[in-house]
N, C-alpha and C positions, 0 to 999 in steps of 0.2 A: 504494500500500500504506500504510495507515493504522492504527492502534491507537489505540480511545478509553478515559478512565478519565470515568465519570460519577460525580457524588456529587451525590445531593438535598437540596438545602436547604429544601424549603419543608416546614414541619412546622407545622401547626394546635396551636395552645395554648387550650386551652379552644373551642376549636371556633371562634373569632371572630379570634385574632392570628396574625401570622406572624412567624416571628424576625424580631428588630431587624435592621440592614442591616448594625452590626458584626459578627456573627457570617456574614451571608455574606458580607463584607469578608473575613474571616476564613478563609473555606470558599475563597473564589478566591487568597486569597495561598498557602493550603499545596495546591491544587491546582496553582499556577503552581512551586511551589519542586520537587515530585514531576514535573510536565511539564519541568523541569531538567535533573532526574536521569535521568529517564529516557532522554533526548536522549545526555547525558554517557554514560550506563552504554552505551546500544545504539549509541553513536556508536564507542565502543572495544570493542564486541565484532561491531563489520562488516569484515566481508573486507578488507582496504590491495593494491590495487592502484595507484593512481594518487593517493588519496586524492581521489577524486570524491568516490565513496560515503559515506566519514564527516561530507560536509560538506554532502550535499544535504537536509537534515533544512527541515522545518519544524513551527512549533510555534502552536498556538494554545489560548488558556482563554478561556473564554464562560459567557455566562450568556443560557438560554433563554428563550421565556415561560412555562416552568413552573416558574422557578425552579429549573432543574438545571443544574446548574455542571457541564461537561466540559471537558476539556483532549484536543487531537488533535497527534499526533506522528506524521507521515510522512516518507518518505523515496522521491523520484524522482530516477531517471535515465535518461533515452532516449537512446539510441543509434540509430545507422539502419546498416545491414548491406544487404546481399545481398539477405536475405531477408524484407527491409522496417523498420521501426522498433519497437524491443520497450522496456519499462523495464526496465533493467538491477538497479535496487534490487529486484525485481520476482523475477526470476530470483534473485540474490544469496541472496535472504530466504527460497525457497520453495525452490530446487533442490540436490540430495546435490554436491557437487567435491571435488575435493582442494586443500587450501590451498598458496597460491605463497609463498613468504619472506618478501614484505611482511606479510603474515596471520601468517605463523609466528613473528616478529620483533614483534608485538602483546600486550601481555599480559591483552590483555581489556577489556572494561567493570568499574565496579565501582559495586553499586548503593547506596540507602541502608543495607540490611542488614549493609551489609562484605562481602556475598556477591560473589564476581570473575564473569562470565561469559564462558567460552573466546571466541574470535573462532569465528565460520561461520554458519551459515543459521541461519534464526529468530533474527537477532539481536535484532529487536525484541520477537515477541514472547515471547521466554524470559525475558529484561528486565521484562517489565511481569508474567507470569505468576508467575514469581519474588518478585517485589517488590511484589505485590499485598497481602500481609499487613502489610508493614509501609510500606508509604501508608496504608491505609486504619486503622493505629494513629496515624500522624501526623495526618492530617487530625482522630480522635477524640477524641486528646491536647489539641491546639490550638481545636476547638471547645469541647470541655468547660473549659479555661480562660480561655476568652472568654464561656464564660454564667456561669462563677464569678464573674468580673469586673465582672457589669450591673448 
C-alpha cells in the first residue's frame, strides 16, 4: 500500500529552457520535507498494537526522466496465519474494526496544516488527502522564492 505526491518541474520558458536545477533542487527539498510529514502525521494516526505498524513506513523522492519529482510513502507488514500470508498494513488501512487501547491511548497524526488526524483506517490516505492543499502551497511558496532569487 502506497500513496504518491507528484509535482512537475519541467516547465519550457520560451519554448527552448528549462528551469535552472536550483529551483528543482528546490522542488525535491520541499517534496522531501512534505514526504516527512506525511510519514510523521500517518505514522501517528495508525492503529498501536505492537507498534509494528507505525514503524514499517518507507519513504522515497525521485526525480524521473521527465523531470517529475514524486515522493512515495508506504507502509508493509506481512504476517502469515492459518490462512496463509496477508499484509497486515494492508488490512489496517483498508478494513472498518474497533480500536484496542493502544489506538485509543494515541492522539493522532498531526499534519502541516495543524490539522490532528484521529488514529484508524485510511491513515494514510486521509493524511495526504487532507494535507494536499497545503503541500502543494508549500512547494509554491518555496518555488516562487527560488525564481525571485535567480
Amino acid at each position: 500500500m502506497s500513496d504518491r505526491v507528484y509535482f512537475t518541474t519541467k516547465t519550457l520558458i520560451d519554448n527552448t529552457k528549462i528551469l535552472p536545477p536550483k529551483v528543482l533542487k528546490t522542488g525535491r527539498r520541499a517534496l522531501n520535507d512534505i514526504a516527512n510529514n506525511l510519514v510523521k502525521a500517518s505514522s501517528g494516526a495508525a492503529p498501536h498494537k505492537k507498534g509494528i505498524l507505525e514503524d514499517s513506513w518507507t519513504k522515497e523522492v525521485g526525480v524521473d526522466s521527465s523531470f517529475k519529482l514524486q515522493a512515495t510513502v508506504s507502509y508493509s507488514v506481512s504476517e502469515n496465519s492459518s490462512g496463509g500470508s496477508f499484509n497486515y498494513a494492508i488490512a489496517m488501512h483498508e478494513n472498518q474494526y474497533n480500536l484496542g487501547a493502544g489506538s485509543l491511548a494515541k492522539s493522532g497524526g498531526q499534519g502541516l496544516s495543524g490539522k490532528v488526524y484521529p488514529v484508524g483506517n485510511k491513515f494514510l490516505t486521509r493524511v495526504l488527502e487532507g494535507e494536499t492543499p497545503t503541500y502543494r502551497k508549500l512547494i509554491d511558496r518555496r518555488i516562487k522564492r527560488t525564481v525571485k532569487n535567480l
